[in-house]
C-alpha positions in Angstrom: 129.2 80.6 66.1 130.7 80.3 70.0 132.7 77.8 69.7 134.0 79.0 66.0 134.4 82.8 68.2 136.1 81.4 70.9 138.6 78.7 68.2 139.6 81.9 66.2 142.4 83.8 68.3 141.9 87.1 65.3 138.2 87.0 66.1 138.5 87.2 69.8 140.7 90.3 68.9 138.6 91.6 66.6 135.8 91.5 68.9 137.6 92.3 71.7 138.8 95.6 70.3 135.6 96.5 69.3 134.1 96.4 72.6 136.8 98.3 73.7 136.7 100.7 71.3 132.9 100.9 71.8 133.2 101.7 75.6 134.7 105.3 75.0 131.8 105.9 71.9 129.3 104.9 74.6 130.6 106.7 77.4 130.6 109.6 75.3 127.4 109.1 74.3 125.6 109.2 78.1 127.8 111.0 79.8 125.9 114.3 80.1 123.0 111.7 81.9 125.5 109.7 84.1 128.7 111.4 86.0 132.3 109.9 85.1 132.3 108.9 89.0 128.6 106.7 88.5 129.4 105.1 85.0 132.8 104.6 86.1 131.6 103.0 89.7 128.6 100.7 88.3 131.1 99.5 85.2 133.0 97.9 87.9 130.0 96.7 89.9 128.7 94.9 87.3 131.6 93.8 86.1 132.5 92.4 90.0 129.4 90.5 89.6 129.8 88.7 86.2 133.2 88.0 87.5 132.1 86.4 91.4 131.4 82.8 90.5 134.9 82.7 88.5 137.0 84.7 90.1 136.0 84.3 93.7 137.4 80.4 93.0 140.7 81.8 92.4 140.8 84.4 95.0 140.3 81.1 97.8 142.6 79.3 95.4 145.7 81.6 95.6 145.1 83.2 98.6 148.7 82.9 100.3 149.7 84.3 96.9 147.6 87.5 97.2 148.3 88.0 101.4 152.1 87.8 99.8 151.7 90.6 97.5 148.8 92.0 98.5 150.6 95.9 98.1 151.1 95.5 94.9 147.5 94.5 94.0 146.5 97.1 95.1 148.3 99.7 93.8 147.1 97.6 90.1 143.3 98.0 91.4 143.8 101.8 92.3 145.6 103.1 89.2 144.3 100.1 86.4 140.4 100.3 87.4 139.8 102.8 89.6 142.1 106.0 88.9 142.7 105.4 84.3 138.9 104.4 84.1 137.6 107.3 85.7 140.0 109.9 83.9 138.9 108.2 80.7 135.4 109.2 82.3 136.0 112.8 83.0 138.3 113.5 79.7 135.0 112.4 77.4 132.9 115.2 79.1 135.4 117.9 76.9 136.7 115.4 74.6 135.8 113.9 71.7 135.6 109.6 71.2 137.6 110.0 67.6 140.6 112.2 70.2 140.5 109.8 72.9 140.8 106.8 70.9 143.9 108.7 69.1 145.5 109.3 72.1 145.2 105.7 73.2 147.8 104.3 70.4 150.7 106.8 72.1 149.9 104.1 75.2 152.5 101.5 74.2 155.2 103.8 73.7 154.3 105.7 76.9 155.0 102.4 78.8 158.6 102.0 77.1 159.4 105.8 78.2 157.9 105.2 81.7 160.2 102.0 81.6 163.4 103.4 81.4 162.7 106.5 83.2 161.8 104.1 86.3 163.0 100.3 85.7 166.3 101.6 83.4 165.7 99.6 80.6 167.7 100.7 77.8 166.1 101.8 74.8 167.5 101.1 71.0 167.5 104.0 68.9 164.4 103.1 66.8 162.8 103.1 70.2 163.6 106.5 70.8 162.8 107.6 67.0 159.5 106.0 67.6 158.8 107.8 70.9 159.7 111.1 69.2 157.0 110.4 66.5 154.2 109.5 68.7 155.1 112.6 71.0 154.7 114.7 67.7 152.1 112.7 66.9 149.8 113.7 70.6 151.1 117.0 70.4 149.5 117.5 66.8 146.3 115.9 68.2 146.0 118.1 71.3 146.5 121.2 69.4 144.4 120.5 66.7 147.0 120.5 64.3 147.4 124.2 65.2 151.0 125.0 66.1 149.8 128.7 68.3 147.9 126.4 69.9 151.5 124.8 71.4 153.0 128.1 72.0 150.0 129.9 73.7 149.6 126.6 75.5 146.0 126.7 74.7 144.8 122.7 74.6 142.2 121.0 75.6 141.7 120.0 79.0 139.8 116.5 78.1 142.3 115.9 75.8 144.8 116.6 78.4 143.4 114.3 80.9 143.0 111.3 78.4 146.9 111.9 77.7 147.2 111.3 81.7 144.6 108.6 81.6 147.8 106.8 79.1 150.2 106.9 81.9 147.8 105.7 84.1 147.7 103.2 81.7 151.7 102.6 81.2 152.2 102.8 85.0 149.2 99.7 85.8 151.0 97.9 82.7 154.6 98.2 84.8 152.7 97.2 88.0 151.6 94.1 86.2 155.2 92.9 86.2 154.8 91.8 90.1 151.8 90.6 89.7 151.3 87.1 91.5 152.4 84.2 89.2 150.3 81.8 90.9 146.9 84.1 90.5 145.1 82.8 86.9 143.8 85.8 84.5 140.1 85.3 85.8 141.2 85.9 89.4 143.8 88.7 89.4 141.0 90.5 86.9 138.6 90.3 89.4 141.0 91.3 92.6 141.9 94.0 90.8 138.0 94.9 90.1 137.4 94.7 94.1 140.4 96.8 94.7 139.1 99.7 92.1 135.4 99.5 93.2 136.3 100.0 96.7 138.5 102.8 95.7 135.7 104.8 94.1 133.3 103.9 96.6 134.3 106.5 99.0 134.1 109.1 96.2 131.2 107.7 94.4 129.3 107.9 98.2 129.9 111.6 98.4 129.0 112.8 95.2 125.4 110.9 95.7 124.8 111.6 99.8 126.6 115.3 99.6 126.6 116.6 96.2 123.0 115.1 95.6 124.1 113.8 92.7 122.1 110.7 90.8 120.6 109.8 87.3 117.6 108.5 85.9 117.9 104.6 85.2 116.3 104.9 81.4 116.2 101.8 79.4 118.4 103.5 77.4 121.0 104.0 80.7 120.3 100.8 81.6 121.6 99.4 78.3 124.8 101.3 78.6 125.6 100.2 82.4 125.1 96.6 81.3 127.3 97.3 78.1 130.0 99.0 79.8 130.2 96.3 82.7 130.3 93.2 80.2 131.6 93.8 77.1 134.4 96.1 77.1 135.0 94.7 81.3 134.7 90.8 80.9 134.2 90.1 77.7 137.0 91.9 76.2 139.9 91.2 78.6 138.9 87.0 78.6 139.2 87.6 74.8 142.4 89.2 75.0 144.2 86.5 77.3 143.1 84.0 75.5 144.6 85.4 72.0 147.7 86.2 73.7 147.8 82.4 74.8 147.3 81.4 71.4 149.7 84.0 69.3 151.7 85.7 72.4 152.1 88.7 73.9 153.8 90.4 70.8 151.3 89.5 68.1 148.0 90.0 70.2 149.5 93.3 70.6 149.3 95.1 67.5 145.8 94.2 67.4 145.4 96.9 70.1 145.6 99.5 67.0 142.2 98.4 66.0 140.9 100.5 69.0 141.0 104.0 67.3 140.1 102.8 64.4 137.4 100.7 65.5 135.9 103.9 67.8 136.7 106.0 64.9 134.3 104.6 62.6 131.7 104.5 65.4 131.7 108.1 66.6 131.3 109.4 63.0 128.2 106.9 62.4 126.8 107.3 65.4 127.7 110.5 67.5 128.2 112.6 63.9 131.9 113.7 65.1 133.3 115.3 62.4 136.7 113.8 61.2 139.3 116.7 61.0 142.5 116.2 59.2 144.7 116.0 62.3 143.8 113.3 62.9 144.7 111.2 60.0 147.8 113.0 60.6 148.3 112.4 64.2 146.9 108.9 64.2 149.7 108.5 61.4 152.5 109.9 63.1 151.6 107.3 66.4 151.2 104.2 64.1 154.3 105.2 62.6 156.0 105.6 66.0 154.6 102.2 67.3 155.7 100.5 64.4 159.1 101.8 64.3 159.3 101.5 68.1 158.3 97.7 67.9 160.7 96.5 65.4 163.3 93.6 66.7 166.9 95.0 66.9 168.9 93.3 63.5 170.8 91.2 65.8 167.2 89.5 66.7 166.7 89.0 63.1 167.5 84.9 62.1 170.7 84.2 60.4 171.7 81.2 58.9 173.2 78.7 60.9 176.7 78.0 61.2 178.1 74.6 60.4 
């Protein structure tokens, strides 16, 4: 069964997206027993240590590469581990898992905005038409399908934050662009791992010395650390980059929608949220957006050749 997992690019992203997917119905699940700050902290720490006998190889491997561009790593640790998984964190405490996991699929569009807004890409008109329907498409979402709710302004807050949590998200996935060619997947995963845990250490510190804040290791809490630092931390990401090896960037991609759908089906057997129908329209208007966002120009589009 491993070796036929690990042969199959689709399985690795089938699996892979269920972990992730899993990670927000989990967190969800404990977080009235665990602070974003602690499940978002221990994620990491576990993950750090799954990752040491791999990535600490690379680290020594490439280290001229990451003195080089060591600024850069950073900024990818800060915002990519530390700052989007700890929003995630905080957003599922007024949130719901079925909302959040919505809101995810207006990611990849929100890094094509962020993209020309900073970097000046130019955008093809489908690419704006799809960005217009996945803004509709959070905007329905966040008000609950409720258009007051846009005029009086009156959304939710955890909502809200999982909406920043995506540009989190879009401003890591521009970051990644300088990442260091010569660091492998395992390594710069794991760099960037260090880099987040040490930035929430400072925080994570004062909440438990200060604020006197801490939480009962239960089997059941125990479960859900070791979850959330394998699975969705290790497990899925080495899944990913190897599907994207095997089918590329572009394919592996649109397996990413499986997410919502995946944490969807999850929240209503296991948490008992209530499916609303906002969000088959909002999760609709974003699929709609990605796809039409996504499509190759016509000029990309194989033509015969000419004699």
């Amino acid at each position: 069964m491993r070796n036929r997992l690990l042969a199959s690019p689709v399985l690795l992203l089938v699996f892979g997206t269920a972990f992730w997917g899993g990670n927000v119905v989990v967190g969800r699940a404990m977080i009235n027993d665990i602070s974003p700050l602690a499940i978002s902290f221990w994620r990491w720490a576990i993950a750090l240590a799954i990752l040491t006998p791999f990535g600490l190889r690379e680290v020594v491997r490439a280290w001229p590469a990451i003195r080089r561009d060591w600024r850069w790593l950073v900024a990818q640790g800060i915002v990519g581990i530390g700052i989007y998984n700890t929003v995630v964190y905080f957003g599922l405490v007024h949130t719901t898992a079925i909302n959040t996991t919505v809101i995810y699929s207006s990611a990849p569009v929100m890094i094509m905005g962020l993209a020309r807004v900073v970097l000046g890409e130019k955008l093809r008109g489908l690419q704006i038409v799809g960005m217009c329907l996945s803004f509709v498409g959070v905007m329905t979402l966040i008000s609950h399908g409720d258009p007051a709710a846009l005029v009086a302004l009156d959304f939710n807050r955890g909502d809200l934050l999982i909406v920043f949590a995506c540009f989190c998200w879009a401003v890591f996935s521009l970051l990644l662009r300088r990442r260091p060619a010569e660091l492998a997947p395992a390594g710069l995963l794991y760099v960037q791992i260090v880099i987040g845990a040490l930035s929430l250490l400072p925080f994570y510190g004062w909440e438990v010395a200060v604020e006197g804040r801490t939480f009962a290791l239960t089997p059941g809490m125990l479960l859900t650390l070791l979850y959330v630092g394998s699975l969705p931390s290790v497990a899925s990401f080495f899944f990913y980059n190897r599907a994207v090896q095997a089918l590329g960037a572009a394919t592996a991609g649109l397996f990413l929608n499986l997410i919502p759908v995946f944490a969807s089906l999850m929240s209503i057997a296991w948490l008992g949220e209530p499916p609303h129908g906002y969000h088959a329209v909002s999760l609709a208007l974003l699929f709609a957006g990605l796809y039409v966002a996504t499509r190759p120009p016509a000029s990309a589009v194989a033509s015969p050749a000419k004699a």
